[in-house]
C-alpha positions as CSV (number, residue, x, y, z in Angstrom):
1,X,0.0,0.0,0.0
2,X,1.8,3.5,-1.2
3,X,1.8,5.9,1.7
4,X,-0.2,9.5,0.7
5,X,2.4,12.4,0.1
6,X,3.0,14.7,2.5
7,X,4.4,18.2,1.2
8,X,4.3,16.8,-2.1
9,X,7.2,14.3,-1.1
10,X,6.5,10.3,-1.4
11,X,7.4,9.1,1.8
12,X,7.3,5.1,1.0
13,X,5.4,1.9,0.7
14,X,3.8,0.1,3.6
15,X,2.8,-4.0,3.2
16,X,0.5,-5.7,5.4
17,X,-0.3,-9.4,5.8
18,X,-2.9,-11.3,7.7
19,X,-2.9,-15.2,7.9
20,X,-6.2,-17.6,8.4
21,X,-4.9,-20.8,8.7
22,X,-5.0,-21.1,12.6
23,X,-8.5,-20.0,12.1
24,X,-9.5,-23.0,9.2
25,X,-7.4,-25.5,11.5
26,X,-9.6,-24.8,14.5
27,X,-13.0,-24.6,12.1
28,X,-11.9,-27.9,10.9
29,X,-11.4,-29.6,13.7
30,X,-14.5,-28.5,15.1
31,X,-16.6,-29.4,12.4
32,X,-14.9,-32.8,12.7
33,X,-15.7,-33.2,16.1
34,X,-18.9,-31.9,15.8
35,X,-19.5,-34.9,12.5
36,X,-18.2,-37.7,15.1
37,X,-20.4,-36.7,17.7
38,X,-23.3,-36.7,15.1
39,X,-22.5,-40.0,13.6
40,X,-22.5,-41.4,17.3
41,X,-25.1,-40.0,18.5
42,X,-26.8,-41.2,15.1
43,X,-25.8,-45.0,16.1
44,X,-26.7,-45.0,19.9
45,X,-30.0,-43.6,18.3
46,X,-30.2,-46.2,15.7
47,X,-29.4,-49.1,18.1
48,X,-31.6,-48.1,20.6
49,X,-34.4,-48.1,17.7
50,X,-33.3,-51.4,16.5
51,X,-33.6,-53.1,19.9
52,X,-36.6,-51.7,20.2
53,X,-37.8,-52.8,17.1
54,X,-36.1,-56.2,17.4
55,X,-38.6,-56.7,20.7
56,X,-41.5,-54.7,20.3
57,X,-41.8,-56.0,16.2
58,X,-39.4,-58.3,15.2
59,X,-39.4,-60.9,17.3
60,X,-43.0,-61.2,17.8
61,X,-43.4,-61.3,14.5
62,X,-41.0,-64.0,14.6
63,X,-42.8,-65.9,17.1
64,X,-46.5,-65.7,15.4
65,X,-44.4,-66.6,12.3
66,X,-43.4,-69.9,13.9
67,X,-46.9,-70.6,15.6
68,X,-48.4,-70.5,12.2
69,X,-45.7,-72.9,10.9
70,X,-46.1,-75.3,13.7
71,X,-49.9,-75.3,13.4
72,X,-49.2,-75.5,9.7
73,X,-47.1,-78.7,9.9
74,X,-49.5,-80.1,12.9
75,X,-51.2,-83.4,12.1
76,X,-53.6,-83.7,15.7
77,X,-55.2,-81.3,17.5
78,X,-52.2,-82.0,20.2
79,X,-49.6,-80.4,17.8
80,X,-51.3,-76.9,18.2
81,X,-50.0,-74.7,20.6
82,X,-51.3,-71.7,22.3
83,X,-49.2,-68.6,22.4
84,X,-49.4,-66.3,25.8
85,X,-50.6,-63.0,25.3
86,X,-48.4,-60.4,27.2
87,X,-49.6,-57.2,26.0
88,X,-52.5,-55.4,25.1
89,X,-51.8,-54.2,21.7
90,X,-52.1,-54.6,17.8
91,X,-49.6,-57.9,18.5
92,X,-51.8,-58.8,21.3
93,X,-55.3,-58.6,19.1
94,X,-53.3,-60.8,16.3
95,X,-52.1,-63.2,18.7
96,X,-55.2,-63.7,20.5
97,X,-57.1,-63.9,16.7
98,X,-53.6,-66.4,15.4
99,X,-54.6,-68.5,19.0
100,X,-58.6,-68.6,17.9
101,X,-57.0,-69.9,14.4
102,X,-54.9,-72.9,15.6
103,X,-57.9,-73.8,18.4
104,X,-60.2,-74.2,15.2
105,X,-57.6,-75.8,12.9
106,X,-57.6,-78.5,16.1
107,X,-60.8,-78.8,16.4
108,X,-61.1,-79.3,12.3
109,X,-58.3,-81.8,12.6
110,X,-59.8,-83.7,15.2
111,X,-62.7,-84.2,13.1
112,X,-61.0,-84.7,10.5
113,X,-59.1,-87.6,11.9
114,X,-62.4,-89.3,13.7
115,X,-63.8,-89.1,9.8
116,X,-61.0,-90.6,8.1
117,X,-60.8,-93.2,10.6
118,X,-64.6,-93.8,9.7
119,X,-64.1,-93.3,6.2
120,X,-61.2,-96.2,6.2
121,X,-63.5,-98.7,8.3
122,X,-66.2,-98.2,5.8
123,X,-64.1,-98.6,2.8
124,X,-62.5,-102.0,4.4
125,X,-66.0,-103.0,5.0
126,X,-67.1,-102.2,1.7
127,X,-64.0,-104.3,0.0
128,X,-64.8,-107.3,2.5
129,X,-68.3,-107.0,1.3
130,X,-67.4,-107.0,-2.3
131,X,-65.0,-109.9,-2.0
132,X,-67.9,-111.6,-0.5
133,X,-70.1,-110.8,-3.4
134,X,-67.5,-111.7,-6.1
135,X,-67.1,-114.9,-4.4
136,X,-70.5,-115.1,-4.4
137,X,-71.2,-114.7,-7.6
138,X,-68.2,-117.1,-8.6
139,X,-70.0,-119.9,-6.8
140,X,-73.2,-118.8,-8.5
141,X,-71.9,-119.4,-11.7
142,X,-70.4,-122.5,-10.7
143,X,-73.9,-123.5,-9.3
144,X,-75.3,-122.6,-12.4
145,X,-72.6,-125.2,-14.3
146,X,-73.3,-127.9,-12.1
147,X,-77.2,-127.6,-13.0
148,X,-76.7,-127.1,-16.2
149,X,-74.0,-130.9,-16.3
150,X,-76.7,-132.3,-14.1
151,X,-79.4,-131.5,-16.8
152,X,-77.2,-132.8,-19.6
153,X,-76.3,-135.8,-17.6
154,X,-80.1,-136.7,-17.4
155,X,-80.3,-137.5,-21.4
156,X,-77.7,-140.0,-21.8
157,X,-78.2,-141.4,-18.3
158,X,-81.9,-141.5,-18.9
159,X,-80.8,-143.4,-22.5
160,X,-78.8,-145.8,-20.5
161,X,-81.7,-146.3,-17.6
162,X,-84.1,-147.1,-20.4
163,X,-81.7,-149.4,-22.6
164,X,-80.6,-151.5,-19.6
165,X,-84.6,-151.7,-18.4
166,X,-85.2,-153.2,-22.5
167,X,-81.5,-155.3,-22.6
168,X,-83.0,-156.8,-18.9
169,X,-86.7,-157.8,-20.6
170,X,-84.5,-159.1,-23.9
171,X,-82.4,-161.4,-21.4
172,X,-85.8,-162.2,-19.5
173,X,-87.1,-163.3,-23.1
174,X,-84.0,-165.0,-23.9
175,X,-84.1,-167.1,-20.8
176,X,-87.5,-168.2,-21.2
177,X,-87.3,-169.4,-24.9
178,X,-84.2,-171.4,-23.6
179,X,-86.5,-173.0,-21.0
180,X,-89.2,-173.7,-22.7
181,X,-87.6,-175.1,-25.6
182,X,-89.0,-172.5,-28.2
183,X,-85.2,-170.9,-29.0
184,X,-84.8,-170.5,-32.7
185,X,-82.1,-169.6,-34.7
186,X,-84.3,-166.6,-36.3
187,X,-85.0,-165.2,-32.0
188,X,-81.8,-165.5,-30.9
189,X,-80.5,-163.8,-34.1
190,X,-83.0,-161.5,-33.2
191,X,-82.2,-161.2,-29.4
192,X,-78.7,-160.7,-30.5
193,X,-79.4,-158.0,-32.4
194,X,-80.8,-156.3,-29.9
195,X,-78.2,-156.6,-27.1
196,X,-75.6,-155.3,-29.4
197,X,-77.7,-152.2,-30.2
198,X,-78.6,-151.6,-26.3
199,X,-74.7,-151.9,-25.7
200,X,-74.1,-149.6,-28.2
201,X,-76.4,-146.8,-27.1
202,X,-75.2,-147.7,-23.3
203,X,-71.5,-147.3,-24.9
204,X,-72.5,-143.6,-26.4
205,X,-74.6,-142.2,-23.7
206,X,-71.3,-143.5,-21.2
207,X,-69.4,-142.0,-23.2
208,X,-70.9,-138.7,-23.5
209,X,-71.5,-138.9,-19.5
210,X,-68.4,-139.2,-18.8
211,X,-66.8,-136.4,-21.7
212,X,-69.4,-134.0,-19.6
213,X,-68.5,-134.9,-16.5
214,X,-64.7,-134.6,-17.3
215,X,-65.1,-131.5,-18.9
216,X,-67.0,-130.0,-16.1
217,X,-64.4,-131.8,-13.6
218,X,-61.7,-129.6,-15.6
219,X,-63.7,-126.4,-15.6
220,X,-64.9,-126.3,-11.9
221,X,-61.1,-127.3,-11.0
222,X,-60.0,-124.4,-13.0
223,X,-62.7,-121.7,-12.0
224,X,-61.5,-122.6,-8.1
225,X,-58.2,-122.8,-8.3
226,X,-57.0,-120.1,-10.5
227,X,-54.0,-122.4,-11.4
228,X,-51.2,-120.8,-13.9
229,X,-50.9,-123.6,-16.5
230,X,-50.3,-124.8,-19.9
231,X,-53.6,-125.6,-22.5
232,X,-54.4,-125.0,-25.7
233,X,-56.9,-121.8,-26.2
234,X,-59.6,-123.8,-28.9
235,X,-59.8,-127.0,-26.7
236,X,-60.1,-125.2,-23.1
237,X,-62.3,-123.0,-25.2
238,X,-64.6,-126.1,-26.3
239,X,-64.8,-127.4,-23.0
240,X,-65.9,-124.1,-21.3
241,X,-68.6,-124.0,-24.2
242,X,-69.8,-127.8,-23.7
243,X,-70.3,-127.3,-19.6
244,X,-72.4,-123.4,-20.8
245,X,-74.1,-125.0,-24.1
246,X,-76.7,-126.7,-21.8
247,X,-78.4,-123.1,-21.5
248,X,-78.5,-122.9,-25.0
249,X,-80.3,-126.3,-25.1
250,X,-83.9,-124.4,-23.5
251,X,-83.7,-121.5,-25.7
252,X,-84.2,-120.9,-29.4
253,X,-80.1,-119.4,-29.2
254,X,-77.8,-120.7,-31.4
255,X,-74.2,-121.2,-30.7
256,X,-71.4,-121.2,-33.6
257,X,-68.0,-121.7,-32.7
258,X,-64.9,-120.7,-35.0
259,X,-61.7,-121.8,-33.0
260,X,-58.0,-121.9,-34.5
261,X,-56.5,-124.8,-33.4
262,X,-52.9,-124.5,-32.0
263,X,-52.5,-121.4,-30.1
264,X,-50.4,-122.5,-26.8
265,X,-51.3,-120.5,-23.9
266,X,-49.5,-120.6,-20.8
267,X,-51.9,-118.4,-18.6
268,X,-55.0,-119.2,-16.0
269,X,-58.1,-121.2,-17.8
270,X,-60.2,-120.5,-14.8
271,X,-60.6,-116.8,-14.9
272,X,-60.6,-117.2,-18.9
273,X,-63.2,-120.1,-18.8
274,X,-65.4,-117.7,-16.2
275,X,-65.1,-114.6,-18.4
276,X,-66.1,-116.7,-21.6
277,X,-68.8,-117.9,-19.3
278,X,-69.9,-114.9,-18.2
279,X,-69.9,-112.9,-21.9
280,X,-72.0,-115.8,-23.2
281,X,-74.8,-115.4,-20.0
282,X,-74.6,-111.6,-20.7
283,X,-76.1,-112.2,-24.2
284,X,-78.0,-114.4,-23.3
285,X,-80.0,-113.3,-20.3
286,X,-79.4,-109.6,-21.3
287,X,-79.2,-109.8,-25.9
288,X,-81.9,-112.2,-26.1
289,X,-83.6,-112.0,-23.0
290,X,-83.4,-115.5,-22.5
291,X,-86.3,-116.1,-25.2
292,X,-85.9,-114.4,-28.7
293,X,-83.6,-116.5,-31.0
294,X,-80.8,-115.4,-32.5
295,X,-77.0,-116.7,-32.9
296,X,-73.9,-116.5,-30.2
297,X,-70.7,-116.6,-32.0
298,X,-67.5,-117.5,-30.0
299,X,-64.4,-117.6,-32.1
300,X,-60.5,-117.4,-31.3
301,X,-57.6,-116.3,-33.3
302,X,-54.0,-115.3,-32.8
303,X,-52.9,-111.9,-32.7
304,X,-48.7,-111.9,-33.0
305,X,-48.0,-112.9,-29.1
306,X,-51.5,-112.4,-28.4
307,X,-54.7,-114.5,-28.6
308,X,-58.2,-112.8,-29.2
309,X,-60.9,-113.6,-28.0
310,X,-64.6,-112.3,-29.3
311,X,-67.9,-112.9,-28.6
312,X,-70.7,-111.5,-30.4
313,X,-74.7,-111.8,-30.3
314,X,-77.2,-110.3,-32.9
315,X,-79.7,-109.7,-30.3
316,X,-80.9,-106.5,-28.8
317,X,-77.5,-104.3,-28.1
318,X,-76.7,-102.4,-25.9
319,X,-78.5,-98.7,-25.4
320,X,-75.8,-96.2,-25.8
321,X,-75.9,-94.2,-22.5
322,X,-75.5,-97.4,-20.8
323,X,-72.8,-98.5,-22.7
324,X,-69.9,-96.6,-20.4
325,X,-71.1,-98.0,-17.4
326,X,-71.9,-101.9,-18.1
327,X,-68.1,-103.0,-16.5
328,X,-69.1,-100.8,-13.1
329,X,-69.9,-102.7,-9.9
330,X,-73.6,-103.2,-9.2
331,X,-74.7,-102.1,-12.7
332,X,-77.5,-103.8,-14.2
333,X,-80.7,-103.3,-16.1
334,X,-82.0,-106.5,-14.6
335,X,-82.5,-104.6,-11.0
336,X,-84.8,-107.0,-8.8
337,X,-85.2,-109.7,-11.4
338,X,-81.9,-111.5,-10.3
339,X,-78.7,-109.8,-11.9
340,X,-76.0,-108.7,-9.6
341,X,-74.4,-106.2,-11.5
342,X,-71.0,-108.2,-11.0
343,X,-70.2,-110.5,-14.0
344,X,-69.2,-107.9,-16.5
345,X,-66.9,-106.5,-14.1
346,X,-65.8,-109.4,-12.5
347,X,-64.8,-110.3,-16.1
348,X,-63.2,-107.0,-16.5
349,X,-60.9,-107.1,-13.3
350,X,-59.9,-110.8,-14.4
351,X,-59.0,-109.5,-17.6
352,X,-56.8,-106.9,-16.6
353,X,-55.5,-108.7,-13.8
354,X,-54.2,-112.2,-14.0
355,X,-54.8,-112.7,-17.6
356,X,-53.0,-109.6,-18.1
357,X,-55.2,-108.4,-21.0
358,X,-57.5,-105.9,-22.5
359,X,-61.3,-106.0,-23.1
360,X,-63.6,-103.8,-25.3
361,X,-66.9,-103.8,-26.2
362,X,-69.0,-102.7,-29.4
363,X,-72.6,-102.4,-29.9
364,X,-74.6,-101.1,-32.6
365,X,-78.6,-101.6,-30.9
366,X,-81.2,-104.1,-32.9
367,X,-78.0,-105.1,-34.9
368,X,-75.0,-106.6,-32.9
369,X,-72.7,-106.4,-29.5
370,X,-69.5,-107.9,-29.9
371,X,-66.7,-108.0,-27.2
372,X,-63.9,-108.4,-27.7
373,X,-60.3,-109.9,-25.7
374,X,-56.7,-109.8,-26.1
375,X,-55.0,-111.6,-24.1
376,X,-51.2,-112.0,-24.0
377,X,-50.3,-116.1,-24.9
378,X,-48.1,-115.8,-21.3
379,X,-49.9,-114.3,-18.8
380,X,-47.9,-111.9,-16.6
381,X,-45.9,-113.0,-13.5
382,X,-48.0,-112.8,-10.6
């Protein structure tokens, strides 16, 4: 800074200087202490709020968190647990409504518990009654085998009754012409004669006796046993049809048979002798009403490494909105006049099961029904 003249004389130049860094030093540090004392004071602050969260929020929430996922997970009304209510606010209302939720679900679980246990008895009873009808109806159809042999029986044993009652009064004949003299060659020709032609008719009505009776023997054996075997399908086939064929015999049904010979099965006759059985009552009691004629045709072919199987009827079908529902349990149009309701799916759970097949069914109504097996030539292992 110049200093003014005085008398018009320049006296000099005067320099000042002022410093401020004592003065920035001590702002500084007392801005920095001032920032420490805020950020610590901000932490004491913010821990106090987080403990007091942590209690008063946090772990309450915690605790009606796990309540809810133990009455979640609980399987009895034991497993619910009732949480204390310690204070008197918003967590004290949700706890008391969480409690009033768990007590319910208990009760609820209870209940549902005592109905499963009923709902378990009842289905146990209801499979112990089924078995008890399918075995039933098993020995039904076996009944109705054994009337049918015993009604088949009665022609050639009748024809052997009345042949040995003539061959007796030919020998009573016989002996008396001896006795009395009067034998001629021309009577005992005739006597002769005769005999042979009574032992002949004896010989065929034996005969067929004792093809029925051993092909009923071999059916009933097979439909009690459920034995895994070897037979031929067209032979165990014929035999199933001889034992049913007596039905036949009453009505104005015919049967036609077309059976290839030579398919080897190694499967269970029994079942496959019942369902055959059972297809062939169906059309009759249900196609033809046991009275309208008409023809049953059963034939058997092979299919690769499988055999089928059809059956088929010309006789009144089967009505379409009944068609889906025919292999249920306890299905039938015959309600009250004897049918079960059981053969067809009898049939069907022997078909899927040990015979290890499939069944269908087609029916055009007035025309045909036709159903249909295929059956594997080895039956699954058991």
């Amino acid at each position: 800074m110049d200093i003014p003249l005085v008398d018009g004389q320049y006296l000099g130049h005067l320099d000042v200087a002022w410093s401020d860094a004592a003065l920035r030093s001590a702002l500084n540090s007392t801005l920095l202490l001032a920032l420490a004392q805020l950020v610590g004071v901000s932490l004491v602050l913010l821990m106090v709020v987080w403990l007091g969260v942590n209690r008063l929020i946090f772990r309450r929430m915690r605790q009606l968190q796990q309540a809810l996922d133990h009455a979640a997970s609980g399987e009895q009304a034991a497993d619910m647990t009732t949480l204390p209510v310690t204070e008197q606010d918003e967590f004290g209302a949700i706890t008391r409504s969480i409690n009033a939720i768990t007590a319910r679900l208990g009760r609820e679980l209870e209940a549902g518990r005592a109905s499963a246990e009923e709902a378990h008895t009842a289905l146990r009873n209801l499979r112990a009654a089924q078995e008890d009808l399918v075995r039933s109806e098993k020995m039904a159809s076996l009944g109705r085998l054994v009337a049918g042999v015993s009604h088949e029986l009665n022609t050639p044993i009748g024809n052997i009754v009345m042949v040995a009652s003539t061959q007796h009064e030919v020998a009573r004949q016989l002996e008396q012409a001896v006795t009395e003299g009067a034998l001629t060659r021309k009577s005992l020709s005739t006597s002769a004669t005769r005999i042979s032609e009574g032992a002949d008719l004896i010989l065929r009505s034996a005969r067929r006796a004792a093809e029925l009776i051993q092909n009923f023997k071999q059916v009933a054996v097979d439909q009690t046993t459920d034995q895994l075997r070897d037979f031929d399908l067209a032979t165990q086939t014929e035999e199933v049809l001889s034992v049913v064929s007596h039905v036949l015999s009453k009505t104005p049904i015919r049967m036609v048979q077309h059976l290839e010979g030579g398919i080897a099965m190694h499967s269970y006759p029994g079942p496959l002798g019942q369902v055959v059985t059972n297809l062939v009552m169906n059309a009759v009691h249900h196609g033809f009403q046991d009275v309208q004629p008409g023809t049953i045709t059963v034939s058997c072919s092979r299919q690769g490494d499988h055999a089928c199987i059809t059956v088929t009827d010309d006789g009144l079908g089967i009505a379409p909105e009944h068609l889906g529902k025919i292999f249920d349990p306890f299905f039938t149009t015959k309600l009250g006049q004897g049918g079960t309701g059981l053969g067809l799916h009898i049939s069907h759970n022997m078909v899927y099961g040990p015979l290890g097949g499939q069944m269908t069914v087609q029916s055009t109504p007035g025309v045909a029904t036709t159903f249909t097996l295929l059956l594997p030539c080895t039956a699954p292992n058991p």
